[in-house]
ZADO-1210 file (C-alpha; in nm, 4 decimals, padded with zeros to 6 digits):
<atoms>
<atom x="09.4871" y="13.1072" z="10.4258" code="UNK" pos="1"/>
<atom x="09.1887" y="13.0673" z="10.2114" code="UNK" pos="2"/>
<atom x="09.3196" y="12.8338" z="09.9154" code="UNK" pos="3"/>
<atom x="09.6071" y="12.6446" z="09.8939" code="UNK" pos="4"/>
<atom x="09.7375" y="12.5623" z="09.5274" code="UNK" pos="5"/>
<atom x="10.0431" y="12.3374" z="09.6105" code="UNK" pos="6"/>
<atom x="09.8960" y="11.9528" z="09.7302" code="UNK" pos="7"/>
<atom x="10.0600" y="11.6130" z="09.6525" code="UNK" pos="8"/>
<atom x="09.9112" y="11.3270" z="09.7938" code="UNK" pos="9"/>
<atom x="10.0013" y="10.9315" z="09.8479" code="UNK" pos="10"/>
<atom x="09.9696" y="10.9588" z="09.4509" code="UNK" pos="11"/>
<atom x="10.3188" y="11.0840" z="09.4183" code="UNK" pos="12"/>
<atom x="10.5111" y="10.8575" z="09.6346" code="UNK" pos="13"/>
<atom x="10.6721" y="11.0330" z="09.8237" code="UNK" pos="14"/>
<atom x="10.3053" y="11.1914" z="09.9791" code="UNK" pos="15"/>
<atom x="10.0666" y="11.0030" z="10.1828" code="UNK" pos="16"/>
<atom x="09.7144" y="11.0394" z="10.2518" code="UNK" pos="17"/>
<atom x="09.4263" y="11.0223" z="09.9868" code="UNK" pos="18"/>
<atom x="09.3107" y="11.2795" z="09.8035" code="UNK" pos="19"/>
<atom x="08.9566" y="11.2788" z="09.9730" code="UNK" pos="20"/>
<atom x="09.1617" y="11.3033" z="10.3183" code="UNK" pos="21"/>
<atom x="09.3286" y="11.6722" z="10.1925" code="UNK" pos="22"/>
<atom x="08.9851" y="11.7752" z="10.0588" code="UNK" pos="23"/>
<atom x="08.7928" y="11.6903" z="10.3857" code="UNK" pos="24"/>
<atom x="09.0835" y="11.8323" z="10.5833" code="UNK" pos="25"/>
<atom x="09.0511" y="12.1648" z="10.3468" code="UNK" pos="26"/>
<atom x="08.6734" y="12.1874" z="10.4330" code="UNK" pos="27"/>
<atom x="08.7931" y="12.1253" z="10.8224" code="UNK" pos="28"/>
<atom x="09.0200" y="12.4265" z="10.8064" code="UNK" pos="29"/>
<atom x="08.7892" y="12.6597" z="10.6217" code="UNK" pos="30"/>
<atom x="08.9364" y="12.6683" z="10.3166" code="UNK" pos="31"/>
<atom x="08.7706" y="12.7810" z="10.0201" code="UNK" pos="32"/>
<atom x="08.9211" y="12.6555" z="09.7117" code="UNK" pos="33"/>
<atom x="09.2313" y="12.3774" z="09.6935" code="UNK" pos="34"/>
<atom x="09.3852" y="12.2621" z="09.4097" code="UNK" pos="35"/>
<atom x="09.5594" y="11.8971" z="09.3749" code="UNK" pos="36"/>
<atom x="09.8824" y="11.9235" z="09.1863" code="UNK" pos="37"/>
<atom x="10.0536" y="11.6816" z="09.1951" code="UNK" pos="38"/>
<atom x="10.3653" y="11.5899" z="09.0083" code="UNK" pos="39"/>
<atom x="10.2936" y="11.5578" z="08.6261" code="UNK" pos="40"/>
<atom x="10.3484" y="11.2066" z="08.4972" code="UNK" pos="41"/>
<atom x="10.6412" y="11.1566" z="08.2844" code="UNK" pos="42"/>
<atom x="10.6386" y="10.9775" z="07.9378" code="UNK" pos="43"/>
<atom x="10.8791" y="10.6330" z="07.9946" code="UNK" pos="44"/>
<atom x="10.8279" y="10.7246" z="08.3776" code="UNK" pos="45"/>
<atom x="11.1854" y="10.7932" z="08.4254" code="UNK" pos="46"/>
<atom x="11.1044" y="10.9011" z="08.7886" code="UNK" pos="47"/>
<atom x="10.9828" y="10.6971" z="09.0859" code="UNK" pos="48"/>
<atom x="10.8377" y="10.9434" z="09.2830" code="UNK" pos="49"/>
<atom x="10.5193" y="11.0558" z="09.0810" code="UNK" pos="50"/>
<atom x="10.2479" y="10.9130" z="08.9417" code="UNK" pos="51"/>
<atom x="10.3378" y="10.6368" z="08.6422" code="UNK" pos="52"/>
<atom x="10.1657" y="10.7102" z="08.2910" code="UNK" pos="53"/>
<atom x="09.9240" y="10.4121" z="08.3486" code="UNK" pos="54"/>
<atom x="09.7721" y="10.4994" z="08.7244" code="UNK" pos="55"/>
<atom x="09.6840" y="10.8513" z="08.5452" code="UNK" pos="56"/>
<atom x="09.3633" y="10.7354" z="08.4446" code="UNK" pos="57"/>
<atom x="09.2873" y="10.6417" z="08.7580" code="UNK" pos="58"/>
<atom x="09.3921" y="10.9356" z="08.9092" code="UNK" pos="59"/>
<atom x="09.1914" y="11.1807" z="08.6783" code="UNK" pos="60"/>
<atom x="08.8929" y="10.9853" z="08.7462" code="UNK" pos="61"/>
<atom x="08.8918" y="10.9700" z="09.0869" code="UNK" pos="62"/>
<atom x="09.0024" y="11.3622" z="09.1293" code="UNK" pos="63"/>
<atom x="08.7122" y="11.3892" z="08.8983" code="UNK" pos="64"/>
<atom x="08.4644" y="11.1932" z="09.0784" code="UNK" pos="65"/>
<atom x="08.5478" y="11.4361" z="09.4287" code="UNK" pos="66"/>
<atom x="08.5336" y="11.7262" z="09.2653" code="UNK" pos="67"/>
<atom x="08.1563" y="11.7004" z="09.1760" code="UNK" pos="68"/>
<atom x="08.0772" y="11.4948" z="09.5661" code="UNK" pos="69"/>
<atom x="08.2124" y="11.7967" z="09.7022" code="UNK" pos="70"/>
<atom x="08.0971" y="12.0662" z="09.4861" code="UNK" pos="71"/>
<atom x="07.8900" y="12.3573" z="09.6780" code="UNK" pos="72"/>
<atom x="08.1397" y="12.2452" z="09.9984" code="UNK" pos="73"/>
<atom x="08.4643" y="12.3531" z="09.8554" code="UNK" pos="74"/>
<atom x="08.5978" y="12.4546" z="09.4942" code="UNK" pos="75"/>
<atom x="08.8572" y="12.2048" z="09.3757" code="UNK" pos="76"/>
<atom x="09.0776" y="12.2638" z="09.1032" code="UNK" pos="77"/>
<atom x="09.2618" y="12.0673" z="08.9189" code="UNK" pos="78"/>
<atom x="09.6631" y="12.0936" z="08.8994" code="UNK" pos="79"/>
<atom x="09.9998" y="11.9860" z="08.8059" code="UNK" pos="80"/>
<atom x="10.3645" y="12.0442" z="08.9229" code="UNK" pos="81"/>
<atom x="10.5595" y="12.0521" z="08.6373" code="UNK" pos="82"/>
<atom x="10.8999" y="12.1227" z="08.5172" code="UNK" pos="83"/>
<atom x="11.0074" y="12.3026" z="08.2036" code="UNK" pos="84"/>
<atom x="11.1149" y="12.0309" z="07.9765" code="UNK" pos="85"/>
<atom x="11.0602" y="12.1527" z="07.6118" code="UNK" pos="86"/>
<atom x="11.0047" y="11.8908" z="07.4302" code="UNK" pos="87"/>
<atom x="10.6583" y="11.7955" z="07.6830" code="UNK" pos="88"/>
<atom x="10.5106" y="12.1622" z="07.6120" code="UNK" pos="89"/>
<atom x="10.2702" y="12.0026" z="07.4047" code="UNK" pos="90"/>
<atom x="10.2166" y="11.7109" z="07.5869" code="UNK" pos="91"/>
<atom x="10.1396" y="11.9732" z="07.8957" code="UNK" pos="92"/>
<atom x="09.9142" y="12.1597" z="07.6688" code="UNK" pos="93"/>
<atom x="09.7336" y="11.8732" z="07.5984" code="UNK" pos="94"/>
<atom x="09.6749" y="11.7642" z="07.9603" code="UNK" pos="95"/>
<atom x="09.5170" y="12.1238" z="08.0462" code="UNK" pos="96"/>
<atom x="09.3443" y="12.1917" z="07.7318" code="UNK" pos="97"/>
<atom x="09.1624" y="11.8219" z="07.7043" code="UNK" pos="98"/>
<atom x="09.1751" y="11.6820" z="08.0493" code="UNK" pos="99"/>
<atom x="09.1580" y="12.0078" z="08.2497" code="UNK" pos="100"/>
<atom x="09.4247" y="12.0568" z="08.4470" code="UNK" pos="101"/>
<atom x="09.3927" y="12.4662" z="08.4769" code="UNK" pos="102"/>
<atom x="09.6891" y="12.5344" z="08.7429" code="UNK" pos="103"/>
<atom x="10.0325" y="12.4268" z="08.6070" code="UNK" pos="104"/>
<atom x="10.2841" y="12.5099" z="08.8458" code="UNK" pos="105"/>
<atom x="10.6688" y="12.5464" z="08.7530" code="UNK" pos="106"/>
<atom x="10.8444" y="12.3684" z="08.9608" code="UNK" pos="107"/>
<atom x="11.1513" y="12.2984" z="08.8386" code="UNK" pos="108"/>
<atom x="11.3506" y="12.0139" z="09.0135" code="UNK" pos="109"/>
<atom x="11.6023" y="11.8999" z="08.7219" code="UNK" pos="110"/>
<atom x="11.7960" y="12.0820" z="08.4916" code="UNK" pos="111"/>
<atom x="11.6348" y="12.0548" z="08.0964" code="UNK" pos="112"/>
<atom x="11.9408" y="11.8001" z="08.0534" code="UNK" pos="113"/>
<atom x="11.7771" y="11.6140" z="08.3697" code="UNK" pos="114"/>
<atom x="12.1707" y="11.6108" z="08.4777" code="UNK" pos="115"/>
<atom x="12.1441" y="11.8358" z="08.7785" code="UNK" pos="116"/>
<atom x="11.9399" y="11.8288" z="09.0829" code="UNK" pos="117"/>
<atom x="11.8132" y="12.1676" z="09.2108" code="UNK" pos="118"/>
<atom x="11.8008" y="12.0392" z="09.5398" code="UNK" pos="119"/>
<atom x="12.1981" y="11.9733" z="09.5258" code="UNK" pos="120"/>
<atom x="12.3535" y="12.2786" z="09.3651" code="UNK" pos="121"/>
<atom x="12.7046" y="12.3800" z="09.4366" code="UNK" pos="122"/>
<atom x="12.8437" y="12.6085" z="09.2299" code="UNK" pos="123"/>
<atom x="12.7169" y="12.9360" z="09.0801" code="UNK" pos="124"/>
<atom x="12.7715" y="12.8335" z="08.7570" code="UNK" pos="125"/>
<atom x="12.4537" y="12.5753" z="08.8070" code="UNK" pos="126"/>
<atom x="12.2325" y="12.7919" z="09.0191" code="UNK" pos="127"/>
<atom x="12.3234" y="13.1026" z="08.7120" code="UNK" pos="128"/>
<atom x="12.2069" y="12.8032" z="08.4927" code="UNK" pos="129"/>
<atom x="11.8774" y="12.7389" z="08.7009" code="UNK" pos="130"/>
<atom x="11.7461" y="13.0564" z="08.6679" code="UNK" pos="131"/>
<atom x="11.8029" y="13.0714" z="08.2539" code="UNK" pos="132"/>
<atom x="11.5746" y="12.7744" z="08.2382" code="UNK" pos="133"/>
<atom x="11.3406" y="12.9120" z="08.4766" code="UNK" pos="134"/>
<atom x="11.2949" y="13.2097" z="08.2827" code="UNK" pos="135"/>
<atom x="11.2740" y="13.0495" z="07.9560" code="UNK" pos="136"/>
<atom x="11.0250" y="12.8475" z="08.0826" code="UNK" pos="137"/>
<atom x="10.7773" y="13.0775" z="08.2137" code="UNK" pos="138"/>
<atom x="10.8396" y="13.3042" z="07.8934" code="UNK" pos="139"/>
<atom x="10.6327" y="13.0049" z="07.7143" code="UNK" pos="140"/>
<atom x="10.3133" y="13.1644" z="07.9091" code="UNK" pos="141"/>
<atom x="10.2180" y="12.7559" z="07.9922" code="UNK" pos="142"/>
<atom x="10.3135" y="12.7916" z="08.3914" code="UNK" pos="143"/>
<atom x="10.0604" y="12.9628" z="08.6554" code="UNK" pos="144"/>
<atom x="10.2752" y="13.0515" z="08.8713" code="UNK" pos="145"/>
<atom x="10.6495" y="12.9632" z="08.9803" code="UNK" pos="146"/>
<atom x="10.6755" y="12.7073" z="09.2583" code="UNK" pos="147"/>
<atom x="10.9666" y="12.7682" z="09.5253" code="UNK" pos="148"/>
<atom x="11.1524" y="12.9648" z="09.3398" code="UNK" pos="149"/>
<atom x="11.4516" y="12.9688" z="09.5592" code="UNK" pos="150"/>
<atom x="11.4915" y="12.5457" z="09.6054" code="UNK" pos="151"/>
<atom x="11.8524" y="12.5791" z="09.5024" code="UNK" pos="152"/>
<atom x="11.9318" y="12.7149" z="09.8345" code="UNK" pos="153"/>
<atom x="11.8243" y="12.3757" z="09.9925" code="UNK" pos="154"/>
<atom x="12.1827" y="12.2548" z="09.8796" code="UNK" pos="155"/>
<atom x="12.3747" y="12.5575" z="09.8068" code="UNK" pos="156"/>
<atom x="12.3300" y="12.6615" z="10.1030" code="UNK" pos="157"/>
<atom x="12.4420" y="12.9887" z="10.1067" code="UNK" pos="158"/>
<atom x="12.2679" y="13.3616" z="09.9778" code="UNK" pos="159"/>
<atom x="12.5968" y="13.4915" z="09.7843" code="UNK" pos="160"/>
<atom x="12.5851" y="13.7136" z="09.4878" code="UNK" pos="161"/>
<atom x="12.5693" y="13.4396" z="09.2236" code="UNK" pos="162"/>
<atom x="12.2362" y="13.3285" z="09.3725" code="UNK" pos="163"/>
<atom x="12.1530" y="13.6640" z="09.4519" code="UNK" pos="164"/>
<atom x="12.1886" y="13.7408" z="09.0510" code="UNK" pos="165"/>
<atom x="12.0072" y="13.4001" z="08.9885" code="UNK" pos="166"/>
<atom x="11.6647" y="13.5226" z="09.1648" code="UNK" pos="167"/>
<atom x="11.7047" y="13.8721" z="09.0805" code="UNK" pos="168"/>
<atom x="11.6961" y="13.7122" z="08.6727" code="UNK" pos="169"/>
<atom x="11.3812" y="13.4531" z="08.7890" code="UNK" pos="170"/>
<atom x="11.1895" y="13.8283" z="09.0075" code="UNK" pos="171"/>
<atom x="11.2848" y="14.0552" z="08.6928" code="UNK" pos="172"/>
<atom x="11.1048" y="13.7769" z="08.4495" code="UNK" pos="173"/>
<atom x="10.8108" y="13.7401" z="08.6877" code="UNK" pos="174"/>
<atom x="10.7373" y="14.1071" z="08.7314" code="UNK" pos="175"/>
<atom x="10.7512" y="14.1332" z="08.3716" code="UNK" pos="176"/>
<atom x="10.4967" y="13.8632" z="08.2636" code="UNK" pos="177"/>
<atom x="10.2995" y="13.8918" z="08.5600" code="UNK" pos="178"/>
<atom x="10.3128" y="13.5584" z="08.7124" code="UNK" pos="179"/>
<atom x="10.2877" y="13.4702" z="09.0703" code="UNK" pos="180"/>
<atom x="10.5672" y="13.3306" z="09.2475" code="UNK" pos="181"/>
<atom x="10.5360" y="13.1205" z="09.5684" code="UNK" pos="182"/>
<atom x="10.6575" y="13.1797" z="09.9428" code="UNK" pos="183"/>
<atom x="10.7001" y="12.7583" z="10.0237" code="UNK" pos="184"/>
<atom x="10.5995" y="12.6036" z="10.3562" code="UNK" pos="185"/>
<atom x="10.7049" y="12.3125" z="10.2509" code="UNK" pos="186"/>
<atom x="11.0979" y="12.4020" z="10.2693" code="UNK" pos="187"/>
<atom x="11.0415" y="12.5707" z="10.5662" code="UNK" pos="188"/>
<atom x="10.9060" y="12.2602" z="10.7747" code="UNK" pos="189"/>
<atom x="11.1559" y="12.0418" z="10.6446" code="UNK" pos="190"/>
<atom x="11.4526" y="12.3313" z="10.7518" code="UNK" pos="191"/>
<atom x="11.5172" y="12.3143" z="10.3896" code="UNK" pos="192"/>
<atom x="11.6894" y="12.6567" z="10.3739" code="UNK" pos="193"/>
<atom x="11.3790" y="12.8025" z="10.1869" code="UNK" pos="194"/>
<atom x="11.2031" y="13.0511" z="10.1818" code="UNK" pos="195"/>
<atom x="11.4738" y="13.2390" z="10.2331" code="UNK" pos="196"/>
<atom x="11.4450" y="13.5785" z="10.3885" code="UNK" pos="197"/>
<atom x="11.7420" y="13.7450" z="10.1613" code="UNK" pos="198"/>
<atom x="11.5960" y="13.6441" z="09.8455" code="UNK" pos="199"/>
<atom x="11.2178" y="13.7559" z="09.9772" code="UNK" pos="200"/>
<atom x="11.3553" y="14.1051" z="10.1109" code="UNK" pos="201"/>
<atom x="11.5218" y="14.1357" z="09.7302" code="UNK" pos="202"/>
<atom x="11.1677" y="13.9944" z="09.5753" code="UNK" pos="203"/>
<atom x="10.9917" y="14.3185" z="09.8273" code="UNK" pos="204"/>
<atom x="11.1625" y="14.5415" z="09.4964" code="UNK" pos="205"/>
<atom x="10.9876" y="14.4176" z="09.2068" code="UNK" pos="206"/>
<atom x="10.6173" y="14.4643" z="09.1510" code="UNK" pos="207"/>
<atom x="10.5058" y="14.0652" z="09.2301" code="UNK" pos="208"/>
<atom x="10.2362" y="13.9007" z="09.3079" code="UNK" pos="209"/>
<atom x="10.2811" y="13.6149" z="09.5712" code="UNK" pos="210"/>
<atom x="10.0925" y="13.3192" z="09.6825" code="UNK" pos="211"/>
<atom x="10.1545" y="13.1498" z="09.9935" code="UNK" pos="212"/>
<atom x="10.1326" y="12.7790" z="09.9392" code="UNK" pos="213"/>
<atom x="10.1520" y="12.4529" z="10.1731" code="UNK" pos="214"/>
<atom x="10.3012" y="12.2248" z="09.9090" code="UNK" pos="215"/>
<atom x="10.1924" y="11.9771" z="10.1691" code="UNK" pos="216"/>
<atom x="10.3326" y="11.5940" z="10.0998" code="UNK" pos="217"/>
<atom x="10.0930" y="11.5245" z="10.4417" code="UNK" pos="218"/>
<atom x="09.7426" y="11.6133" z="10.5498" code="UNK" pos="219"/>
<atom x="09.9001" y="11.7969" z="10.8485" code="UNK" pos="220"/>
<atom x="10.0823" y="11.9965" z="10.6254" code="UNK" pos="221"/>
<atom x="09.7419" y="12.1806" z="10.4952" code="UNK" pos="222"/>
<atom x="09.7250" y="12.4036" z="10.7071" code="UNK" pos="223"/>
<atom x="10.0412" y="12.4395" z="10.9461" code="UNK" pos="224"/>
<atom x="10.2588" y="12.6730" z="11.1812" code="UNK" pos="225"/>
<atom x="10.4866" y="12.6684" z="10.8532" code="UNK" pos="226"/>
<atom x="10.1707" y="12.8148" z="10.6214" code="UNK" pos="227"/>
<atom x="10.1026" y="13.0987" z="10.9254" code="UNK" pos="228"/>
<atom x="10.4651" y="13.1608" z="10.8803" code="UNK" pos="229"/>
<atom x="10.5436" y="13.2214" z="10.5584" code="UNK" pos="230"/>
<atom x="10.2101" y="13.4381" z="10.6167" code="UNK" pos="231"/>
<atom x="10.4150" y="13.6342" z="10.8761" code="UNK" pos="232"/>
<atom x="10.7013" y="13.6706" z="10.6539" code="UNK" pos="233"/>
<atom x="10.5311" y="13.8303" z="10.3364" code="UNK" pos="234"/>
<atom x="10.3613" y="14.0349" z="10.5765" code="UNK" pos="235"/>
<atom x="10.6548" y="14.1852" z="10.7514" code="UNK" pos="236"/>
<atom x="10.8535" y="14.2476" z="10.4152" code="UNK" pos="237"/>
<atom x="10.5299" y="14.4078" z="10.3095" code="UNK" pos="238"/>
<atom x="10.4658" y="14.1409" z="10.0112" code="UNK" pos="239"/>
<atom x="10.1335" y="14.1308" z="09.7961" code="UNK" pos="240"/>
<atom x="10.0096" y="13.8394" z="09.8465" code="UNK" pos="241"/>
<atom x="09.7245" y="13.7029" z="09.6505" code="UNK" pos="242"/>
<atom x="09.4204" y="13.5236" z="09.9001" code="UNK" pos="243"/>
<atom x="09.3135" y="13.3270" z="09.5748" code="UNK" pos="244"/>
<atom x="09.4069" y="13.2582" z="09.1761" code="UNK" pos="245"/>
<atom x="09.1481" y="13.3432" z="08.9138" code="UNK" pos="246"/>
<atom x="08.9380" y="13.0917" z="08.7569" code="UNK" pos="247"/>
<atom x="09.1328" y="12.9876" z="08.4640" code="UNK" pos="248"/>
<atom x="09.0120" y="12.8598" z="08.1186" code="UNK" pos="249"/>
<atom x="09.1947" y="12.6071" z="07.9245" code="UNK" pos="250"/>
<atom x="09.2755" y="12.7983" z="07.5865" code="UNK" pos="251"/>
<atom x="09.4285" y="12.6511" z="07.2340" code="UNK" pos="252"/>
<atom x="09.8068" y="12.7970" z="07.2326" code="UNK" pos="253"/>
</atoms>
């Protein structure tokens, strides 16, 4: 690994470590570019496990401030893990077009509705329902790339044909608009069911381009045994897997 584009810090809550600590750790390791990403702060902050509207200040400034100390060290980009809400498009928009947060990964925890937890599907109906949104949402063209795109498994728990169709739907949309989809380390060290190998063998069939990311919650998570084997994974199933993202420029939509 060269770049890692997934990284939450103690900033989300459910992280630790500072962001300097992930950045110094990156330079440790070799890495050449890391983007921070955390989770995007929610208008009302209905959550409790991201950053609150009013610490974002604090935040930007600070990610800010490291950027330029470690400039001609280590390229760091700027990020957010979001999920496809409509009604924050342009409120997303706005945070990458005038505070320049490039990367905007899909992650998609919730259903739209904010009824259902991806993490605790259980019944094909709502992983069938998963991947409509998914798709939906990266047809806006906002998202970089899709973020563990196989989470439902974490509590469906099982690789039948309903899921099967599910990320056959989310592969089919991604080949098609040519966006990235990530191989998760993160599921992996937690045993979280993900990546799985079924739905990675059926992603080896479409034409995809794949990024192997840490989504690291810890600074020992940067660079990992789980990282070298998601690695080993895309490798074996003969996977292209992209070493870095191109610089991206915040455009009016």
């Amino acid at each position: 690994m060269i770049a890692n584009y997934h990284t939450h810090t103690r900033w989300c809550r459910h992280g630790t470590g500072e962001i300097e600590d992930y950045i110094r750790e990156a330079v440790k390791r070799g890495l050449a570019e890391l983007a921070i990403t955390e989770h995007v702060p929610l208008p009302g902050d209905p959550d409790r496990i991201r950053i609150y509207c009013d610490e974002f200040d604090d935040f930007d400034r600070e990610l800010d401030s490291l950027i330029q100390k470690y400039s001609g060290r280590i390229t760091v980009r700027k990020g957010l893990e979001c999920e496809y809400y409509p009604k924050l498009l342009d409120y997303y928009r706005n945070l990458q077009e005038k505070r320049g947060y490039e990367i905007l990964l899909l992650g998609q925890h919730t259903s739209i509705d904010r009824r259902l937890d991806n993490f605790c599907l259980s019944r094909p109906e709502e992983v069938l329902l998963y991947a409509d949104e998914v798709t939906e949402g990266l047809a806006t063209g906002l998202f970089t790339f899709l973020a563990h795109p196989d989470v439902p498994i974490a509590g469906y728990g099982r690789a039948d044909s309903a899921f099967m169709e599910a990320m056959d739907k989310i592969f089919s949309s991604c080949e098609k608009l040519g966006i990235p989809v990530e191989i998760n380390a993160n599921g992996l060290y937690y045993k979280r069911g993900y990546p799985c190998r079924e739905v990675w063998k059926l992603a080896a069939k479409y034409r995809l381009d794949c990024l192997v990311s840490a989504d690291a919650h810890h600074v020992e998570n940067l660079v990992s045994p789980s990282v070298e084997q998601c690695e080993a994974l895309a490798k074996e199933l003969r996977l292209t897997v992209l070493s870095r993202l191109p610089s991206l420029d915040p455009c009016p939509r």
